[in-house]
C-alpha positions in Angstrom: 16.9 9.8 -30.5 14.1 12.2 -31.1 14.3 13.7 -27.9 17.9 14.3 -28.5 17.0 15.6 -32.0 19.3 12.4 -34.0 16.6 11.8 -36.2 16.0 12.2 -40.1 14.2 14.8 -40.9 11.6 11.9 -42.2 11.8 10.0 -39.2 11.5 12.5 -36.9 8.1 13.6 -38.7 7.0 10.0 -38.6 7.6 9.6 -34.9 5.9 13.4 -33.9 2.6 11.9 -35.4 2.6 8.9 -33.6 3.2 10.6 -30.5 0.5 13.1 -31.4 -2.0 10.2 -31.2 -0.5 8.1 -28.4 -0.9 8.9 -24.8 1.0 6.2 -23.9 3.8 7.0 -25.8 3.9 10.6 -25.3 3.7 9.9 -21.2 6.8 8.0 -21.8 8.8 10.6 -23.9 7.7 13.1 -20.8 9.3 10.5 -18.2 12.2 9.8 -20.7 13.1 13.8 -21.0 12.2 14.7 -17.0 15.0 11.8 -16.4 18.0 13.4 -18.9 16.7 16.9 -17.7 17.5 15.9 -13.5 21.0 14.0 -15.2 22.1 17.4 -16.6 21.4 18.7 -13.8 23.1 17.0 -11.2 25.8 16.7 -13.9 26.3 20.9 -14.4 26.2 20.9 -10.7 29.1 18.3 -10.5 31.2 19.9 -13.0 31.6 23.5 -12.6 34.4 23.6 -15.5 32.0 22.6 -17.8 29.6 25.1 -19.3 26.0 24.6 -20.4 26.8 25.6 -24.1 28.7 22.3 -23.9 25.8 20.0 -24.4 25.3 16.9 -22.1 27.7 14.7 -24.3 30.4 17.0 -23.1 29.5 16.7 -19.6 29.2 12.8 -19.8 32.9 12.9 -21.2 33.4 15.1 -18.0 32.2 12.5 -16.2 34.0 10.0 -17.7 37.4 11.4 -17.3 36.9 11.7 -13.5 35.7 8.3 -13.0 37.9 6.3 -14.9 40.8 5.4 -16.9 40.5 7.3 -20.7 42.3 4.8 -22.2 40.0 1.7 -20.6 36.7 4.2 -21.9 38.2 4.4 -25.2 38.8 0.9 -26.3 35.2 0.3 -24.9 34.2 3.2 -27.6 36.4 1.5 -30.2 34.8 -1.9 -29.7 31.4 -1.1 -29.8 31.2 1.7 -32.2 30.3 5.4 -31.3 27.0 5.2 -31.0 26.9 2.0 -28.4 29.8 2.8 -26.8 28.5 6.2 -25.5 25.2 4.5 -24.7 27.4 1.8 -22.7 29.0 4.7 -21.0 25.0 6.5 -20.3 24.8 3.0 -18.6 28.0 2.9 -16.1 26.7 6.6 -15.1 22.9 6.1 -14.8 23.5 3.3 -12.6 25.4 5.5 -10.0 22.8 8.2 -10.4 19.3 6.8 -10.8 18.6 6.1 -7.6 19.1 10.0 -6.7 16.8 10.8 -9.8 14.2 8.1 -9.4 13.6 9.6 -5.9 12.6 12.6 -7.6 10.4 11.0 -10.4 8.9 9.0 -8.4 7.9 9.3 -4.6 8.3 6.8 -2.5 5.4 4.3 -1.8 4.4 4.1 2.0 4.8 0.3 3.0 1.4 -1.7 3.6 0.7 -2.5 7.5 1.2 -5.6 8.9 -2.1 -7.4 9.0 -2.9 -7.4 12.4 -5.1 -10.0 15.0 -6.4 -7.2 17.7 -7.3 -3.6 16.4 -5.2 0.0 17.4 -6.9 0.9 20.6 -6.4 4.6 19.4 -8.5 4.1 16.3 -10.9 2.0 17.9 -11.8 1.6 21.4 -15.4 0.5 20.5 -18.7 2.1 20.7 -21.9 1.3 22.0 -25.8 1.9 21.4 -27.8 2.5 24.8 -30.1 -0.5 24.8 -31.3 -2.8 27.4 -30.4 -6.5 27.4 -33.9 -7.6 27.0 -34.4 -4.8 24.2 -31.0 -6.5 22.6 -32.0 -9.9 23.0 -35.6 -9.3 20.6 -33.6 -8.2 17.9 -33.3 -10.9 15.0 -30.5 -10.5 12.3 -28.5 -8.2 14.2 -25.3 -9.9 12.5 -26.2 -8.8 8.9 -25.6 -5.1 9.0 -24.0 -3.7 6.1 -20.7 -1.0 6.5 -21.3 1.1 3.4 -18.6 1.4 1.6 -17.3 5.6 1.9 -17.5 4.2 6.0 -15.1 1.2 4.7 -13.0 3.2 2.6 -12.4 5.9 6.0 -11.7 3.1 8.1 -9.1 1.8 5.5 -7.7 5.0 5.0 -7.6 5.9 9.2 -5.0 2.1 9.2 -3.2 3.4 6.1 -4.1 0.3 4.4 -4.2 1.2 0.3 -4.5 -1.1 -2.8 -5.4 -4.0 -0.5 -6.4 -7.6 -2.1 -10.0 -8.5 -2.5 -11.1 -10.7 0.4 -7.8 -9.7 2.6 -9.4 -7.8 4.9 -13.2 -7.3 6.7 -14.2 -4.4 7.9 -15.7 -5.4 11.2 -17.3 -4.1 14.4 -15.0 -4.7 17.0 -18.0 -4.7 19.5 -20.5 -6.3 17.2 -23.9 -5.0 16.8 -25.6 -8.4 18.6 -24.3 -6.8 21.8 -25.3 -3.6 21.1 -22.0 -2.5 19.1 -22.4 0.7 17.0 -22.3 1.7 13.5 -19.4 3.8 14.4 -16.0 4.5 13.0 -14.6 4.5 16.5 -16.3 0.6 16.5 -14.5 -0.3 12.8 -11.7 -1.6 11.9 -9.7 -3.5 9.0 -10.0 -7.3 10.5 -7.7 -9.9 8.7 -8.6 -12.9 7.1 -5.2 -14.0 6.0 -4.3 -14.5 10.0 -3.8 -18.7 10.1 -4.8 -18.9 13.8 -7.3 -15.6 15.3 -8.7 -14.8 12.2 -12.2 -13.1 11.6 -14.0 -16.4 12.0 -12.4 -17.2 15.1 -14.0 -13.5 16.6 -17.5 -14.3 15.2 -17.4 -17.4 16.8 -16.8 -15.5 20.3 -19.6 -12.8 19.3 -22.2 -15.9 19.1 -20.9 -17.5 22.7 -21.0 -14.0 24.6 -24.9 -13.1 22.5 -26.1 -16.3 24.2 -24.5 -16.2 27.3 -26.3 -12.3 27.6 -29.0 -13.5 26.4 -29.3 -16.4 28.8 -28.9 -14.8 31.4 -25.4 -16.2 32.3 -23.5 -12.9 31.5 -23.9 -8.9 31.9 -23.9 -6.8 28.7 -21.9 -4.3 29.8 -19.3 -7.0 30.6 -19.5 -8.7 27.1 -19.3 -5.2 25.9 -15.8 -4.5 28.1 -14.4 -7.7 27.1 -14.6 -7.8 23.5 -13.3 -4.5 23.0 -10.7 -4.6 25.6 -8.9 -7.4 23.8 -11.3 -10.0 21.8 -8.1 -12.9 21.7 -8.2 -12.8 25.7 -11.7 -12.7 26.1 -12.1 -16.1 23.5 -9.7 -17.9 25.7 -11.4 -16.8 28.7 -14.8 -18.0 27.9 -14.3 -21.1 25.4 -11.4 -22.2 28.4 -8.6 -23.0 25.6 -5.6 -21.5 25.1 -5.7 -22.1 21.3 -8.8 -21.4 18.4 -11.1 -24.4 18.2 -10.9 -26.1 14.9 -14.8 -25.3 14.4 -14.6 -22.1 14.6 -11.7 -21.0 12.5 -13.3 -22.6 9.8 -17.5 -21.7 10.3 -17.7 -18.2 10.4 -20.1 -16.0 8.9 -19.4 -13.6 6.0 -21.1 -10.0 6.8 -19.7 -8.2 4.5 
């Protein structure tokens, strides 16, 4: 009512120094008046006949008398009153029309990724250190390097992942650093740990089977290296000989991060 100037003189003056020292209130009077503004709009565009001296009341009667029967509109304006019965009516047309002014107001919101088990080849092929496998094989704690966070914030951005839960997602090396992965954003990416069956854990347990295998002496690095980051799911089933996580290792996995 104050936007459309119905307010006592009083009331009015009451209401401006609220809004003078409330933010929130004064955001919504903006959103309230861009709304009505974009309505008149689309309305004076509509309705040709009708001109702007005429007021948006007269161009919601406009409305009215090309949507519907007067006689049905009237009786609704008897029965309520004047002041609900054209706020009834405001209803009936908004309903029609807010979705063509919302889309204005309010841009749309990209929708989140699907989590995924295997990272976009594009983003991250993987990325090495040049180190020897007897060089890799003296390190100690390699599994404890911390991403920083602007580095986990680009990778995040690079998936289009935004506003994601706390604990949804670990930003992992896809080749990990105990085989000589690099702190890389090409080596990155957003790993799940909502996924029921190849979830982070399930990777880390892989990472610790191909480390001792190069380590051992059983397995090149380069190989390991090739494998992992070719796809990580194929390359589990390949060396623990299952089709299917075991139950171990979806459950023990480390937390890096």
């Amino acid at each position: 009512m104050l936007a459309d100037g119905e307010l006592p003189p009083r009331e009015a003056a009451r209401a401006e120094t609220h809004l003078a020292a409330c933010w929130e209130c004064r955001t919504r009077k903006q959103e309230l008046e861009t709304a009505i503004s974009e309505f008149v709009r689309f309305q004076r565009s509509s309705f040709k006949s009708t001109t702007p001296a005429d007021g948006p009341k007269a161009l919601l009667r406009a409305r009215v008398a090309q949507q519907a029967d007067i006689h049905s509109h009237s009786g609704l304006l008897f029965f309520l009153g004047p002041k609900l019965g054209w706020a009834a009516l405001l209803l009936i047309l908004i309903s029609g029309l807010t979705p063509l002014i919302w889309r204005q107001i309010v841009p749309e919101r990209p929708l989140q990724p699907v989590p995924s088990t295997v990272p976009n080849p594009s983003l991250t092929p993987g990325a090495t250190v040049l180190l020897s496998q007897p060089a890799l094989c003296r390190e100690f704690n390699v599994n404890n390097k911390f991403v920083p966070v602007a580095l986990q914030k680009k990778v995040f951005a690079e998936y289009g992942i935004r506003g994601a839960e706390p604990g949804a997602y670990e930003i992992d090396y896809l080749i990990t650093p105990a085989l000589g992965g690099a702190d890389d954003i090409h080596n990155l990416w957003p790993e799940s740990n909502r996924m029921a069956l190849w979830n982070a854990h399930v990777k880390d347990a892989l990472e610790d089977r191909l480390r001792a295998m190069v380590c051992g002496g059983q397995l090149d690095l380069h190989v390991a290296q090739r494998d992992i980051s070719t796809n990580w799911i194929e390359a589990y089933k390949k060396y623990f000989h299952t089709d299917r996580p075991l139950h171990g290792n979806q459950q023990s996995g480390r937390n890096r991060f």
